[in-house]
C-alpha positions as CSV (number, residue, x, y, z in Angstrom):
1,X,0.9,-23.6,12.2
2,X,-1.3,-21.7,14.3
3,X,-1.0,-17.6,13.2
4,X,-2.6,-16.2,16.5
5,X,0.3,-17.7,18.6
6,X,2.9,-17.1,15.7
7,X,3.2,-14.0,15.5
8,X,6.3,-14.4,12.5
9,X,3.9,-15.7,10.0
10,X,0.8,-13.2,11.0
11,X,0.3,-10.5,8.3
12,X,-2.9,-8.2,10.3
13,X,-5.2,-9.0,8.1
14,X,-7.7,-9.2,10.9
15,X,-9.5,-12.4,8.5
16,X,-9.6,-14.4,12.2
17,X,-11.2,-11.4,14.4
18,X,-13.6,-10.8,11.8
19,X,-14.9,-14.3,11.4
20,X,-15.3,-14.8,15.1
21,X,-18.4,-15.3,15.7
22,X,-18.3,-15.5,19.7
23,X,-16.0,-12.1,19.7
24,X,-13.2,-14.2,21.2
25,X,-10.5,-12.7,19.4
26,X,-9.9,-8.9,19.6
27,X,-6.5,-7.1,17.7
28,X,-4.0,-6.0,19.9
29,X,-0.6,-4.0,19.0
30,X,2.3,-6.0,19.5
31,X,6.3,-4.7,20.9
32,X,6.7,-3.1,17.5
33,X,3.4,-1.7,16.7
34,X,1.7,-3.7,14.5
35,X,-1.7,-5.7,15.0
36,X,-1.8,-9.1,16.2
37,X,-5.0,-11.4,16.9
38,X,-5.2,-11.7,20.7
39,X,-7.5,-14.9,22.3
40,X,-10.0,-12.8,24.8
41,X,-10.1,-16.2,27.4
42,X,-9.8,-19.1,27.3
43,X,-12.5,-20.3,25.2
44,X,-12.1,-22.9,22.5
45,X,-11.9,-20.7,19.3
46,X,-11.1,-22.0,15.3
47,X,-11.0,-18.7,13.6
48,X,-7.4,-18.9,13.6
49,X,-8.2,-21.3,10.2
50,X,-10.1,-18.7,8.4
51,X,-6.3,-17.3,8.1
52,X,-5.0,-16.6,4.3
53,X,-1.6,-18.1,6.1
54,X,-3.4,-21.6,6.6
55,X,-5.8,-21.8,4.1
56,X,-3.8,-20.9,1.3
57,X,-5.9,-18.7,-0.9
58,X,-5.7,-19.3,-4.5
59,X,-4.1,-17.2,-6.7
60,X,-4.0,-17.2,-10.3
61,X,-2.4,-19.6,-12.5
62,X,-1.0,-17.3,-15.2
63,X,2.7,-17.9,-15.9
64,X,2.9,-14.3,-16.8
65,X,-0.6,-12.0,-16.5
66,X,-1.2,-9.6,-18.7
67,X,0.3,-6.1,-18.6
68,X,-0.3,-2.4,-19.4
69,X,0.6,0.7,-19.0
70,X,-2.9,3.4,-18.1
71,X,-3.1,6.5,-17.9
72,X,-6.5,8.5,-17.0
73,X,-7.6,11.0,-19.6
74,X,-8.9,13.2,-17.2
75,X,-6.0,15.6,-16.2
76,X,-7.8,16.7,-13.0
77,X,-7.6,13.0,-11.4
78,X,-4.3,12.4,-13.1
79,X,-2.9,15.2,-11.1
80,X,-4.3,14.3,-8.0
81,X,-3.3,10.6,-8.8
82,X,-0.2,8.8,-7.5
83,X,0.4,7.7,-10.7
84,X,-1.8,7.4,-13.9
85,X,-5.5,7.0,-12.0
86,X,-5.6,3.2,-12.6
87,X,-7.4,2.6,-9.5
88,X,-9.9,5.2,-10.3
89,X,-10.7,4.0,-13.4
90,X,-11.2,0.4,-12.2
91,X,-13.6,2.2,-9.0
92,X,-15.5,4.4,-11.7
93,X,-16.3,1.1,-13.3
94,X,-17.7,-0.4,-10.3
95,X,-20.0,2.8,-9.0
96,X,-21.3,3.0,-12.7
97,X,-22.7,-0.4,-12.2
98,X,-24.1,1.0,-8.6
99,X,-21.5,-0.8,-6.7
100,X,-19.5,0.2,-3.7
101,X,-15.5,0.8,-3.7
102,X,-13.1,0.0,0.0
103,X,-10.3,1.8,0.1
104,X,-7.8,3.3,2.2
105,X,-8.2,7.3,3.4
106,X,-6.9,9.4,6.4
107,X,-9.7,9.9,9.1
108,X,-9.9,13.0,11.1
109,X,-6.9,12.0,13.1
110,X,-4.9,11.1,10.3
111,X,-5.0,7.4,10.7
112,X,-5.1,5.4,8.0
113,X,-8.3,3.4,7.9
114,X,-10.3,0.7,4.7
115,X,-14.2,2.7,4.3
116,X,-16.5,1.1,1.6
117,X,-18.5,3.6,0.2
118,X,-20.7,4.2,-3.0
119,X,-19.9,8.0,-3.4
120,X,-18.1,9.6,-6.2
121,X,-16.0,12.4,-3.4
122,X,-14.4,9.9,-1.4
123,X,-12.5,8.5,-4.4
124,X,-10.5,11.8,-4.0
125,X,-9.2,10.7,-0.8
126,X,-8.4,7.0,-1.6
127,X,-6.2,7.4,-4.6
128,X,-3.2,8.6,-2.8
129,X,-0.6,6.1,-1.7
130,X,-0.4,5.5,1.9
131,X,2.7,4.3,3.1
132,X,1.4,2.9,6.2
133,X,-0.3,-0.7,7.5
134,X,-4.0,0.5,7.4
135,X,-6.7,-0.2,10.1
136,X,-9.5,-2.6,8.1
137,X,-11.7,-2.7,11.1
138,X,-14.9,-4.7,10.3
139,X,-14.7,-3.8,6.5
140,X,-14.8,-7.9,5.3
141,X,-18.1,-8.1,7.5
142,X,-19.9,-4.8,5.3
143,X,-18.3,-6.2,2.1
144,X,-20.0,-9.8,2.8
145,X,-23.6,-8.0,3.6
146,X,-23.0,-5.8,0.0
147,X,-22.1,-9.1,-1.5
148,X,-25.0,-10.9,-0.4
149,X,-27.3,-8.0,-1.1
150,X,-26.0,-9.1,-5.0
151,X,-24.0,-5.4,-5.0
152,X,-20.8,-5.0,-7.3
153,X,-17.6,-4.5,-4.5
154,X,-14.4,-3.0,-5.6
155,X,-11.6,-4.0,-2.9
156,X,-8.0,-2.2,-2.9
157,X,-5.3,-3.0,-0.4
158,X,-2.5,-5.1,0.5
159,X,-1.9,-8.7,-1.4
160,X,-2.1,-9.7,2.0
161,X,-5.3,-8.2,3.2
162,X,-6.9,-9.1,-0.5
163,X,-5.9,-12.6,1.1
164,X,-7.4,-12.0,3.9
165,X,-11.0,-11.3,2.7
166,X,-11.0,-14.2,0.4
167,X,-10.1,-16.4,3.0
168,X,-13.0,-14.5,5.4
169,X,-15.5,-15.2,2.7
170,X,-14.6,-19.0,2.4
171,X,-16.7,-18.7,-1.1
172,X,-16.1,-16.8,-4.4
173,X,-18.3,-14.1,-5.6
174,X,-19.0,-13.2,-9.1
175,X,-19.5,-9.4,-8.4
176,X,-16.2,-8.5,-5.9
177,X,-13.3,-7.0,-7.7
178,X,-10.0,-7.4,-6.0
179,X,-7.0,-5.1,-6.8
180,X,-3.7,-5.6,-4.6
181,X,-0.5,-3.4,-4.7
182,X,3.2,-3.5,-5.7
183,X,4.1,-4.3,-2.3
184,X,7.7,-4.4,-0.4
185,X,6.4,-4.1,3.1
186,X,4.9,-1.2,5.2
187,X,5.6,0.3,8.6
188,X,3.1,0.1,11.7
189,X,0.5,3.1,11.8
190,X,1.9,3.3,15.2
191,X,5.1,4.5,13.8
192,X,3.4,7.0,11.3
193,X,2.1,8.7,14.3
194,X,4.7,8.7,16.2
195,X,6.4,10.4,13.0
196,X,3.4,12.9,13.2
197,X,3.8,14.0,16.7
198,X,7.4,14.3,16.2
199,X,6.8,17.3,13.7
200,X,3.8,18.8,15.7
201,X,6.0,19.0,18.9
202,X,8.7,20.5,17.6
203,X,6.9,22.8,15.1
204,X,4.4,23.3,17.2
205,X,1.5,22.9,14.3
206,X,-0.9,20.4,14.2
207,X,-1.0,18.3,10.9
208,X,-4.1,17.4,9.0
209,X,-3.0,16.0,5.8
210,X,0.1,14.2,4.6
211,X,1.2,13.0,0.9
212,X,3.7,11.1,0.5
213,X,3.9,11.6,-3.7
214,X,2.4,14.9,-4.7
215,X,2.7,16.0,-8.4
216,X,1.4,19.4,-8.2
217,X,4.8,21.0,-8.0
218,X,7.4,18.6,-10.0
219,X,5.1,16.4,-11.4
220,X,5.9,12.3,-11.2
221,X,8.0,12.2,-8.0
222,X,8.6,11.6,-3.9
223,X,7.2,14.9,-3.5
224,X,6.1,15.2,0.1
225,X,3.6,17.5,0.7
226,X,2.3,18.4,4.5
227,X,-1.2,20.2,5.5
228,X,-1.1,21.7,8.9
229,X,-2.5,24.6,11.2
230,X,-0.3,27.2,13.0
231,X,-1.5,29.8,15.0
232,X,-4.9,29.4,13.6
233,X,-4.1,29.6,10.1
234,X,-4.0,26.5,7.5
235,X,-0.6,25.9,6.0
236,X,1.1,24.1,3.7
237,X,4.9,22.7,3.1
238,X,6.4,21.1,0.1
239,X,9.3,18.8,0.4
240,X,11.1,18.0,-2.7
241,X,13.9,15.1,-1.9
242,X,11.9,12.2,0.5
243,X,15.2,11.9,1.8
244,X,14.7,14.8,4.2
245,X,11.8,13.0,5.4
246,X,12.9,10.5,8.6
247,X,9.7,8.1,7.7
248,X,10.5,7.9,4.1
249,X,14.0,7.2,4.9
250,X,12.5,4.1,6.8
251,X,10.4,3.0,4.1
252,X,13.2,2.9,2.0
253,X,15.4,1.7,4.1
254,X,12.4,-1.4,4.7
255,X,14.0,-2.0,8.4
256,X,10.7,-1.0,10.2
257,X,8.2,-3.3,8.2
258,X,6.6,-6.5,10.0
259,X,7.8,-9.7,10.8
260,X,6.1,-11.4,7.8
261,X,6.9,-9.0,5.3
262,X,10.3,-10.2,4.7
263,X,9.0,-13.7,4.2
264,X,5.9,-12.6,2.3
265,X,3.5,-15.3,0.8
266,X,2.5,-12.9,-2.1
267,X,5.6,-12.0,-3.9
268,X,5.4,-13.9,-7.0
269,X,3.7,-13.4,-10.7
270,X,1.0,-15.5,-9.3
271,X,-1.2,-12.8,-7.8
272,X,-3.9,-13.2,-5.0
273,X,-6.1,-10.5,-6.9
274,X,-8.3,-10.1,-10.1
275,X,-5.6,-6.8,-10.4
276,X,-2.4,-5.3,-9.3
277,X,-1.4,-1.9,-9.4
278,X,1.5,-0.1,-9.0
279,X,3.8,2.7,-10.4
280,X,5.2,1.9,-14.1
281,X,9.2,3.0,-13.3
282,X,10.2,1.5,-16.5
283,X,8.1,3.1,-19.0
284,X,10.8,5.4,-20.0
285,X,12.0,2.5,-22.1
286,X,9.3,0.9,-23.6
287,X,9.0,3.7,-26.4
288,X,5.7,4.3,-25.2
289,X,4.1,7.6,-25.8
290,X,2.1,8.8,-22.6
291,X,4.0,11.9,-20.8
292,X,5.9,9.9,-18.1
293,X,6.0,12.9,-15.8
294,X,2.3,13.0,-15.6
295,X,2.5,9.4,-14.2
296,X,1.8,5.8,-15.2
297,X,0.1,3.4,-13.6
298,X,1.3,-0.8,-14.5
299,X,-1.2,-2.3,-14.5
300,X,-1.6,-6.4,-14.2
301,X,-4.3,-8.3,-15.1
302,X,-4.6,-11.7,-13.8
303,X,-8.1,-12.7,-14.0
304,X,-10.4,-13.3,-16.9
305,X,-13.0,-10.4,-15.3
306,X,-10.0,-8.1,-14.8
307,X,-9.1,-8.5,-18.9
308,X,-13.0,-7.6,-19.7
309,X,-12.7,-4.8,-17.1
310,X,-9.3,-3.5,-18.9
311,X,-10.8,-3.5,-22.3
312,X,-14.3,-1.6,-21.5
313,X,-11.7,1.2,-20.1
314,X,-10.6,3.0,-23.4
315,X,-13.2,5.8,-23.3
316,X,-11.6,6.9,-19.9
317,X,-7.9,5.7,-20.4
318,X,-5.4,5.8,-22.6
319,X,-4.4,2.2,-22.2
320,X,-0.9,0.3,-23.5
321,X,-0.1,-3.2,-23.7
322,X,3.2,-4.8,-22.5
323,X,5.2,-8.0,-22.3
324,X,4.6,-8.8,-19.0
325,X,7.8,-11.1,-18.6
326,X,10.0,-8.3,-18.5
327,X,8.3,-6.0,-16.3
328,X,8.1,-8.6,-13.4
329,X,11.6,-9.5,-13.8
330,X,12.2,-5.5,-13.3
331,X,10.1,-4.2,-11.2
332,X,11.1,-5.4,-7.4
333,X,8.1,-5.6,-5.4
334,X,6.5,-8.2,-7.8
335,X,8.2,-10.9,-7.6
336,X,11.1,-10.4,-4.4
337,X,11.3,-10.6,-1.1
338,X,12.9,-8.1,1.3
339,X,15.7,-8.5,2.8
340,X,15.3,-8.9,6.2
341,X,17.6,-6.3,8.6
342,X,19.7,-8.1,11.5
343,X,18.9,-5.3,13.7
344,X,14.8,-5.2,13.5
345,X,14.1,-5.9,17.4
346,X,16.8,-3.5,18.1
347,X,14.7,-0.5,15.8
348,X,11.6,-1.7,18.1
349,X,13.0,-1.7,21.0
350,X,14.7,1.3,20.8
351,X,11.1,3.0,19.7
352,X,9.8,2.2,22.7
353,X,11.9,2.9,25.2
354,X,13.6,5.7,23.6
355,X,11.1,7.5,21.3
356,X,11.1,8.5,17.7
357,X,12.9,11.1,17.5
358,X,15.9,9.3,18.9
359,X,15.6,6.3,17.2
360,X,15.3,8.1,13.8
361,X,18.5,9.7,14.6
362,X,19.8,6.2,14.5
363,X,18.4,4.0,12.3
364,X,17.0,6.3,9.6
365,X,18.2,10.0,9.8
366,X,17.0,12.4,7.0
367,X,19.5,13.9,5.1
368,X,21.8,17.1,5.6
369,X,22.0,20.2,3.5
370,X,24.5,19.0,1.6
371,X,23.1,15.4,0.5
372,X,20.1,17.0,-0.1
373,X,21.3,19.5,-2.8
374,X,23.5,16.9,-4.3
375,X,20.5,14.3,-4.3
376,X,18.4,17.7,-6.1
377,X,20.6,18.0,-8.9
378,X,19.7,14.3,-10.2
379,X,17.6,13.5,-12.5
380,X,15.1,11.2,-11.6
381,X,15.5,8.3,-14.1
382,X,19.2,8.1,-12.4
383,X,17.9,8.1,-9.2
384,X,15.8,5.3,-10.1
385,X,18.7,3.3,-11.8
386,X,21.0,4.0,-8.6
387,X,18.1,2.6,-6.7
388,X,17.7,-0.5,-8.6
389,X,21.3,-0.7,-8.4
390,X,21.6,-0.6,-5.0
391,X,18.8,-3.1,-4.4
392,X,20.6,-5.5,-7.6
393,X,23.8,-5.4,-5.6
394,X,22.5,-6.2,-1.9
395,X,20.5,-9.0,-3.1
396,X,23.5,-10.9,-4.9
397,X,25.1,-10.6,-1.9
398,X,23.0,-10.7,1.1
């Protein structure tokens, strides 16, 4: 298998472009918008090996890693958390010990882009989820030279990029830290801003933040919440039900997500990463006792390092321990693949010759007035249950 001509089995990792050391291979978006590795001539080139795909990075050999529930003492991050700050615990541990933390934040044009930085403020703007394929640029290069300079690294992101960079440093390191997500798949960051124009056309604003779960206003939720400037003046716009929100109906829907991600090599209870985080949507019945609507974080650990890490976190966390059997079992992005739509080239296509706004109309409309009261008046454990549901019943029969 040879991932730079395959595009099917190509996750964007960018491991190959990276580890070219003659600059042969550049990243160039493909007929749906994601990143594929592009051969600049017609040099001989063996990069395409470095690739997670090929080289099979190892994961760990826990039947079932350990489990917990986390959630931040400090109220101030929890808040601005997507769930219960687990990620910024796990980065506070690294820049205590002088290290430096890669994560994903918006840049000035709201793209979504990996920085490695060593400074406390830009943690603020990482620990918001991101539902959109990131730009990594030349992020495994600076984490190498950090490595090598004997620096602690933190590294957040994708099951598949985590794969990536371990395959692009073709060695283990005592001092990286690896945390991957609760992954189902993500759209292009060509479709997010083709989303983003959508709104600034028609509204005539311009846009300079998005969140895509905000817990200001109804605490643990979908909450969308969108930053923009009108006439000069900075404005903001809350959106309750994520179902009014064409994107988020896409990401729900997962019929906009890349090739690979409906035959991902990471979905299993065999993680590529020292950590995985995600949301804990089951907490409600493990009799725990943290205030669910302030958010929880599940928290896996699946390396020796990640269970010292875990336990040194008490004075900053209030930290539970689950059976971890159960959880995976539940919770859908650990451990199953998503089902691929029969109509994906169709979506594509229709993006680009079409437009967004057109296409959105088709494939994933928001909601009406109606639907959206009706979907108000639900609490959200039942939505969550008529989501799994849902999911339970497609997969039986798919």
């Amino acid at each position: 298998m040879n991932c730079i001509s395959d595009k099917s089995n190509c996750t964007g990792c960018g491991a190959c472009v990276m580890h070219c050391k003659g600059n042969n291979l550049t990243m160039k978006q493909g007929m749906d918008g994601f990143m594929y590795p592009e051969k600049g001539d017609s040099r001989q080139c063996e990069c395409g090996f470095v690739c997670p795909e090929i080289s099979h990075v190892k994961k760990s050999d826990k039947p079932y890693p350990h489990l917990y529930a986390l959630q931040i003492k400090n109220e101030g991050v929890l808040l601005e958390s997507t769930s219960g700050g687990a990620f910024y615990c796990i980065a506070d541990y690294v820049l205590q010990k002088g290290g430096y933390v890669c994560g994903v934040v918006y840049n000035d044009d709201l793209q979504a882009v990996h920085i490695l930085t060593n400074n406390y403020d830009d943690l603020t703007y990482m620990h918001n989820s991101k539902y959109v394929k990131s730009d990594l640029k030349n992020v495994y290069r600076e984490i190498k030279d950090k490595l090598e300079s004997n620096f602690h690294v933190l590294f957040s992101g994708l099951p598949c990029e985590v794969g990536g960079l371990k395959s692009f440093l073709e060695k283990d390191y005592d001092k990286l830290i690896t945390v991957d997500l609760v992954c189902t798949g993500v759209p292009s960051a060509r479709m997010f801003s083709d989303f983003i124009n959508s709104i600034e056309l028609k509204k005539k604003i311009k846009i300079i933040d998005f969140k895509f779960r905000d817990k200001h206003k109804y605490g643990l939720s979908h909450t969308t919440v969108i930053r923009y400037i009108k006439a000069g003046k900075e404005k903001q716009k809350t959106i309750q039900n994520r179902d009014c929100v064409s994107y988020y109906v896409a990401f729900g829907k997962q019929n906009c997500f890349r090739d690979k991600c409906y035959n991902c090599s990471y979905n299993s209870s065999a993680r590529v990463s020292d950590f995985t985080l995600g949301g804990f949507w089951s907490y409600s019945n493990t009799g725990g006792i943290l205030n669910e609507n302030s958010g929880v974080s599940l928290v896996l650990s699946n390396s020796d390092n990640a269970e010292n890490i875990v336990k040194s976190l008490n004075h900053i966390a209030h930290i539970e321990q689950y059976d971890g059997h159960g959880e995976l079992n539940s919770n859908y992005g650990l451990c199953h693949h998503t089902p691929n739509p029969n109509y994906r080239y169709e979506l594509f296509d229709s993006l680009n010759r079409n437009g967004y706004i057109k296409t959105a109309d088709k494939y994933f409309k928001a909601k009406g007035l109606i639907k959206r009261v009706a979907s108000r008046m639900l609490p959200l454990p039942v939505k969550i249950f008529l989501t799994k549901y849902r999911r339970a019943i497609f997969n039986r029969f798919k």
